[in-house]
RODREN-614527 format. One line per field, with one value per residue: x, y, z of N, C-alpha, C in turn; residue in one letter. Coordinates in steps of 0.05 Angstrom, whole numbers, plus 5000, padded with zeros to 4 digits. Each point is the difference from the previous one (the first is absolute). Example, Ala and Ser with C-alpha at 12.3 -4.5 7.8 and 13.67 -1.06 7.14 Angstrom:
n.east: 5264  4993
n.north: 4886  5021
n.up: 5156  4986
ca.east: 4982  5016
ca.north: 5024  5024
ca.up: 5000  5001
c.east: 5018  4985
c.north: 5024  5022
c.up: 5000  5014
aa: A  S
This chain:
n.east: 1213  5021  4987  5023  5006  4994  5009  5033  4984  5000  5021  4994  5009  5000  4974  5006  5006  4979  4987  5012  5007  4977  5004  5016  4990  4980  5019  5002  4986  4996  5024  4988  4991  5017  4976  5013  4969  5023  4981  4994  4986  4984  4990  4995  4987  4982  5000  5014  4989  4988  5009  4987  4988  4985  5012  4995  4985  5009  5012  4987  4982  5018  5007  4976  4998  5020  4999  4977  5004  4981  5025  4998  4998  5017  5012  5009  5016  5013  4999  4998  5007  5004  5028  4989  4981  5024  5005  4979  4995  5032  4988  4976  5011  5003  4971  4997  5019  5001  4976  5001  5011  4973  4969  5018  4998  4978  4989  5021  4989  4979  4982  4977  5019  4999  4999  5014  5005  4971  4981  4995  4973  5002  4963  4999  5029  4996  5013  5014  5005  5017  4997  5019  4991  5029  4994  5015  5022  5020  5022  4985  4982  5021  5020  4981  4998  5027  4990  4976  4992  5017  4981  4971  5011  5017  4997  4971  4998  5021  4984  4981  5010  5011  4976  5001  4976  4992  4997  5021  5013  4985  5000  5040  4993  4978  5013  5013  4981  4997  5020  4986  4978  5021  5009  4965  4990  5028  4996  4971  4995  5011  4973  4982  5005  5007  4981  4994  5021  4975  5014  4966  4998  4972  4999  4991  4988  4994  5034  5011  5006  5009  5008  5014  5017  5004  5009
n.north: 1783  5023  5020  5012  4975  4990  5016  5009  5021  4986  5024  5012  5021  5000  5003  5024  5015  4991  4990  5031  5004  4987  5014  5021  5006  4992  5014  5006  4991  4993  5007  4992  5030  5000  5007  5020  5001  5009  4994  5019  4995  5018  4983  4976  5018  5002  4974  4981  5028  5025  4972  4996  5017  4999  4969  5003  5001  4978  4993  5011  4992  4970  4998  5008  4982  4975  5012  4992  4984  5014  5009  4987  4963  5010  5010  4973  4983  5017  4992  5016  4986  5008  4988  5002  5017  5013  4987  5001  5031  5005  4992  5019  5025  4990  5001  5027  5008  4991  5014  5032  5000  4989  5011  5014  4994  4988  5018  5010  4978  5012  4978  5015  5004  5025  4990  4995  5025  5000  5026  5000  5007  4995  5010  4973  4992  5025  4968  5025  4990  4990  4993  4979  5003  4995  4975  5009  5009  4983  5013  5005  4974  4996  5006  4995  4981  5001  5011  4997  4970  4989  5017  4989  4976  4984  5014  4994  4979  4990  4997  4981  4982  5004  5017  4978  4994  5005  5013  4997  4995  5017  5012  5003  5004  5015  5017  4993  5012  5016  4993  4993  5015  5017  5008  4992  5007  5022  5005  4998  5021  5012  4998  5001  4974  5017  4979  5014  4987  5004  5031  5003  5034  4997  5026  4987  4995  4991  4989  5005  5012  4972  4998  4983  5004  4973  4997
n.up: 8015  5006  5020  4987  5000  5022  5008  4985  4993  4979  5002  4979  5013  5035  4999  4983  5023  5012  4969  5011  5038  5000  4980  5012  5026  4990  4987  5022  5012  4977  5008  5023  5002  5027  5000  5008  5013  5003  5013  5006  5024  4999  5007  4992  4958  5006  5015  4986  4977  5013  4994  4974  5003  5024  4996  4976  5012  5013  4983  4985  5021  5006  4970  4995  5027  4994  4972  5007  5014  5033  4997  4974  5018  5030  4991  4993  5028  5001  4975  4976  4998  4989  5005  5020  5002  4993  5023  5009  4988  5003  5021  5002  5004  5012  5006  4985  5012  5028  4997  4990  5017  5015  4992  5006  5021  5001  4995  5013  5009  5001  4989  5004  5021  5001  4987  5010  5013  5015  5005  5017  5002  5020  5001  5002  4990  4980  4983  4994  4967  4993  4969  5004  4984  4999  4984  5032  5006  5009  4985  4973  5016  5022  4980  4974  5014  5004  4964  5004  5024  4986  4992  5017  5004  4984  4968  4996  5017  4973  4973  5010  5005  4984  4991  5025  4985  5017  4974  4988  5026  5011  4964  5007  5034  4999  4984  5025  5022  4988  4995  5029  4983  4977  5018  5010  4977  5000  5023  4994  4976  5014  5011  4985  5009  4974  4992  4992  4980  4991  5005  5007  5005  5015  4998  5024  4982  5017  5012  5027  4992  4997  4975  5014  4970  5000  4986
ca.east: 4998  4995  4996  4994  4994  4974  4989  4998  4996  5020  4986  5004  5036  5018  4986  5012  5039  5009  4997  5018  5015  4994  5006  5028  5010  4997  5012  5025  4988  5000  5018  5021  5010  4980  4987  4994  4994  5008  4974  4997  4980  5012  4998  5036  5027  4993  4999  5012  5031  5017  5018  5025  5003  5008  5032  5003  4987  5015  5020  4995  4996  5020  5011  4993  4998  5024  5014  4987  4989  4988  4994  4982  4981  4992  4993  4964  4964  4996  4992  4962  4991  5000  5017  4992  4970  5014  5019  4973  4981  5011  4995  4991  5012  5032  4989  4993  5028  5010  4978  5015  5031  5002  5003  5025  5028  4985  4996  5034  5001  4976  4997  4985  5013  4979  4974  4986  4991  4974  4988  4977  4993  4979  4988  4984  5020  5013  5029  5011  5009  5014  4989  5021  4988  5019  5031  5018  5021  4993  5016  4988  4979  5012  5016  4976  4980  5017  5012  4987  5007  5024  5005  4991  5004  5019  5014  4991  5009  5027  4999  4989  5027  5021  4989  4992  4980  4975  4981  5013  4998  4969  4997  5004  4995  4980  5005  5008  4972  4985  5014  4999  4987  5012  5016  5001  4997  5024  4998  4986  5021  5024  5001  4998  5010  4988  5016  5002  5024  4989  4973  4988  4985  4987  4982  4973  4977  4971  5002  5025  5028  5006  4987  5017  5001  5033  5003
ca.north: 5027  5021  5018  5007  4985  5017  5031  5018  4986  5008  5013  4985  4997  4976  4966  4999  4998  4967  4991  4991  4979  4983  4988  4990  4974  4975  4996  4997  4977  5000  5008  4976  5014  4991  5011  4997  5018  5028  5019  5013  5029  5033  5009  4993  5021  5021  4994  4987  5001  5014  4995  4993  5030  5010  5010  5018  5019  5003  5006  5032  5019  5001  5010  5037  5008  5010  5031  5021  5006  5007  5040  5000  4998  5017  5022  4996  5008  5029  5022  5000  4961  5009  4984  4964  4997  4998  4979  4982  5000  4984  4975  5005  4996  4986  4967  4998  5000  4963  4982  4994  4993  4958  5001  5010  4975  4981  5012  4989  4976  4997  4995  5022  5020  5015  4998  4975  5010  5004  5000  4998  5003  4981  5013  4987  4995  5019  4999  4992  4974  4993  4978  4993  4978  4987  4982  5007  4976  5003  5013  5019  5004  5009  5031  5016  5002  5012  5020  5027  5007  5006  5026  5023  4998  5000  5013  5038  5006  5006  5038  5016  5004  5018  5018  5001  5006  4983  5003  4993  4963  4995  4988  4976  4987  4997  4974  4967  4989  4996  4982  4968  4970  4991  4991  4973  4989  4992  4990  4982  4997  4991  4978  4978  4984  4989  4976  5001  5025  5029  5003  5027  5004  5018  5006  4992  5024  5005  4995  5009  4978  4990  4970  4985  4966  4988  4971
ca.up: 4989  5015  5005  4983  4969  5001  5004  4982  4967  4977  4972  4972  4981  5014  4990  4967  5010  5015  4986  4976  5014  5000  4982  4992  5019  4993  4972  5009  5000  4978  4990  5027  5027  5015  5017  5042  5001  5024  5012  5027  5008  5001  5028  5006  4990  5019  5018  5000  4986  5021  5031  4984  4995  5021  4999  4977  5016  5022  4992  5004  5027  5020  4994  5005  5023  5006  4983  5000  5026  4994  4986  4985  5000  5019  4979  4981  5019  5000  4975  4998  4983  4968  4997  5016  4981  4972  4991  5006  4983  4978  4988  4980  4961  5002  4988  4980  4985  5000  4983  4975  5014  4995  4962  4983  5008  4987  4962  4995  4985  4999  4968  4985  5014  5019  4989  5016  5025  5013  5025  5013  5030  5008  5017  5017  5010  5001  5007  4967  4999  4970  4995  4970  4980  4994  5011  5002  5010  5028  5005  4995  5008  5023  5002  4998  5025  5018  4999  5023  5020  4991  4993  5015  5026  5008  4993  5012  5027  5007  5006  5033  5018  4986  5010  5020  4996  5014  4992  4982  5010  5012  4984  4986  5022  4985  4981  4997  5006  4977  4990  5010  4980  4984  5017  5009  4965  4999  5017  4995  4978  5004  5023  4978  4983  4979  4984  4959  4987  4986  5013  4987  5023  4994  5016  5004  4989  5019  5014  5009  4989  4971  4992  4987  4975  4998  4983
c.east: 4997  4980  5003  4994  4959  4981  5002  4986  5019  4990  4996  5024  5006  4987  5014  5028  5002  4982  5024  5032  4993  5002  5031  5001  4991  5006  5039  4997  4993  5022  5022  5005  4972  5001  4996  5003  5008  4987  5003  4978  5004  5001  5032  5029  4996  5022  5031  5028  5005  5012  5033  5015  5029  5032  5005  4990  5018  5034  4999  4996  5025  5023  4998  5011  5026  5004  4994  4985  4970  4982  4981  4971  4978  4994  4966  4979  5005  4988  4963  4990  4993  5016  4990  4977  5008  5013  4976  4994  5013  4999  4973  5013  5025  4988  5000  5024  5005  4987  5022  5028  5004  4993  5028  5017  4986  5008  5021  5003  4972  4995  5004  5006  4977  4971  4992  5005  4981  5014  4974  5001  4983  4999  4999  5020  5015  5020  5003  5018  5009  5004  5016  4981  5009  5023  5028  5023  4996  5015  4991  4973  5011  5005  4967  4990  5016  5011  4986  5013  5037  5006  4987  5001  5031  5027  4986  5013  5031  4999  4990  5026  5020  4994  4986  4973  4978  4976  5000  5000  4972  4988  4996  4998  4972  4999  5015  4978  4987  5014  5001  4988  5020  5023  4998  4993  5024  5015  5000  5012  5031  5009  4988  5016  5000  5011  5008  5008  4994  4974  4991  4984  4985  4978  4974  4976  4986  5006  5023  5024  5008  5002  5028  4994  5017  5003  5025
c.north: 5020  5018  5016  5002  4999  5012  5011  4992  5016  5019  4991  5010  4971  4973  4998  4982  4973  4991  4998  4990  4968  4982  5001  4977  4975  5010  4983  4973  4983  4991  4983  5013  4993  5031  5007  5038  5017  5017  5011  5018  5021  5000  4989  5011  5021  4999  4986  5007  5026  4990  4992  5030  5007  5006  5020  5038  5005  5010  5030  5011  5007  5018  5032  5003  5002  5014  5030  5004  5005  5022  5005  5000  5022  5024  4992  5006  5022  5019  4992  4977  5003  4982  4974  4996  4995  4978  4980  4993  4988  4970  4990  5000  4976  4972  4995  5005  4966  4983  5000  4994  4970  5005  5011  4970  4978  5003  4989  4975  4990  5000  5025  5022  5014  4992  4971  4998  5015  5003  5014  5001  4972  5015  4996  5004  5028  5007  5002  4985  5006  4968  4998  4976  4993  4982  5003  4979  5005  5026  5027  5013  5001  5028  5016  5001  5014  5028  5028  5003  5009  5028  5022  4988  5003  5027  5025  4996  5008  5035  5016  4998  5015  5028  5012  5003  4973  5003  4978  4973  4993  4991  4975  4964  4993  4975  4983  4988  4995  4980  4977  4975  4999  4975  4978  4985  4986  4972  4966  4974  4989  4968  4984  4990  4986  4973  5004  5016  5021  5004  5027  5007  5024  5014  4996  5025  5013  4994  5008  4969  4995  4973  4989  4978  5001  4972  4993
c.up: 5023  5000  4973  4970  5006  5003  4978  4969  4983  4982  4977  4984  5014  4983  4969  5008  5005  4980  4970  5011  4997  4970  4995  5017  4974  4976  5022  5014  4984  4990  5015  5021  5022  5020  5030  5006  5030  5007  5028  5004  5006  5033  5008  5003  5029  5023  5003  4985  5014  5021  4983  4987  5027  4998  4987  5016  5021  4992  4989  5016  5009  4987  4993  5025  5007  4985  5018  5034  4993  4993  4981  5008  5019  4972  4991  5016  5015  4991  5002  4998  4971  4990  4995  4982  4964  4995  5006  4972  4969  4992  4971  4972  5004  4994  4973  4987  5007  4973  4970  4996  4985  4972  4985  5007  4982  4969  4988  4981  4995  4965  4995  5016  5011  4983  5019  5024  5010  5024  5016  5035  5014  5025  5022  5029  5005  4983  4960  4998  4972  4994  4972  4986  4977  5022  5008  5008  5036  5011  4993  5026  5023  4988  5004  5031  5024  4996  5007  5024  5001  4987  5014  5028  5012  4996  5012  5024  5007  4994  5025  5014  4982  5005  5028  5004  5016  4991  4971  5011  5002  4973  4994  5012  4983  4974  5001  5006  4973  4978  5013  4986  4991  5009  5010  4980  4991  5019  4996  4972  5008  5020  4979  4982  4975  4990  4973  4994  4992  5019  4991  5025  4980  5023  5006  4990  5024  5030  5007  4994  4971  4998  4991  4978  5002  4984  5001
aa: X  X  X  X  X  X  X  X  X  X  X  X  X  X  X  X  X  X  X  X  X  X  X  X  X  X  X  X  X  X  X  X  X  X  X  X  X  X  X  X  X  X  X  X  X  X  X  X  X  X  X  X  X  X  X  X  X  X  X  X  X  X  X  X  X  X  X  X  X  X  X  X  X  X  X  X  X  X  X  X  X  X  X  X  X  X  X  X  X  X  X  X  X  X  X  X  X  X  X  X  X  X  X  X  X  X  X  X  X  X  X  X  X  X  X  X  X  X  X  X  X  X  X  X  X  X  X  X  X  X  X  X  X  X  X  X  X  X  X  X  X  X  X  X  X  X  X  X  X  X  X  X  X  X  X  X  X  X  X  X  X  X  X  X  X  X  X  X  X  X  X  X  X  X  X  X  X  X  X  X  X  X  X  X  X  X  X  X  X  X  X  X  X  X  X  X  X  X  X  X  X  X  X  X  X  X  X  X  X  X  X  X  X  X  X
């Protein structure tokens, strides 16, 4: 058990959340699917999925830079820093747009659609979080987990280069950072090899990751 499985304690929505996860698991178990839990630490997502970001980061830079030289950017640090502090500070509301980004992509095929999407803060860590408590496919729970960093990282960024804006890349550079858990989640998912023809993923209640059944 990590570092943060104990340290943090559970609220009582999270303790409701991982009591009423724990019984689908053993209604699906139950049922012949076997169980294997895709876990990661925050320190890890921290640490380990901004390096899987980077290409993705790197291929916008280079490409603003050849469109656009560096006219723009000499403009930004010219000016008052108003720019630079704005495109800092967008990452605030832009969490909370990634957060409901994954609840709209999730809902999609989710039982009970937005009614069985949560979310929440964990203090401890800083970090908000969205939480599908419904059974997805594997295809549904990649699109859901890729489609923030895919809309505020990658597309805001083709708008920062179409419009010439370094304030607009500086964003969106931002949120591929902020899209690295998802990424090394995906990641992870994809390097797993499932044995069983049917499989169900669900999101871990209380922990960064998800829970592969497969029968």
């Amino acid at each position: 058990m990590d570092n943060d499985k104990k340290e943090r304690k559970l609220t009582d929505k999270e303790a409701k959340r991982l009591e009423r996860f724990e019984a689908i698991s053993a209604s699906l178990t139950d049922q012949g699917y076997v169980r294997k839990d895709l876990i990661i630490s925050i320190l890890k997502a921290n640490v380990v999925g901004p390096l899987l970001t980077l290409p993705f980061m790197a291929a916008l830079v280079i490409v603003f830079f050849v469109i656009h030289g560096k006219a723009p950017v000499n403009s930004l640090l010219d000016g008052n820093g108003w720019g630079l502090i704005l495109a800092g500070l967008s990452c605030i509301p832009l969490a909370v747009v990634h957060e409901c980004i994954h609840g709209l992509s999730w809902s999609i095929s989710a039982k009970n659609h937005l009614k069985d999407i949560e979310f929440g803060f964990i203090a401890s860590n800083l970090t908000p979080y969205c939480y599908c408590a419904s059974p997805l496919s594997k295809g549904m729970y990649l699109f859901g987990s890729m489609m923030p960093m895919t809309v505020l990282g990658i597309i805001l960024g083709i708008v920062g280069i179409i419009i010439a804006s370094p304030e607009v890349m500086i964003a969106a550079l931002i949120q591929c950072l902020g899209g690295s858990g998802d990424i090394l989640i995906s990641a992870m998912l994809l390097k797993y090899r499932t044995k069983g023809k049917t499989i169900v993923l669900m999101d871990h209640p209380t922990e960064c990751g998800l829970v592969v059944f497969e029968s």
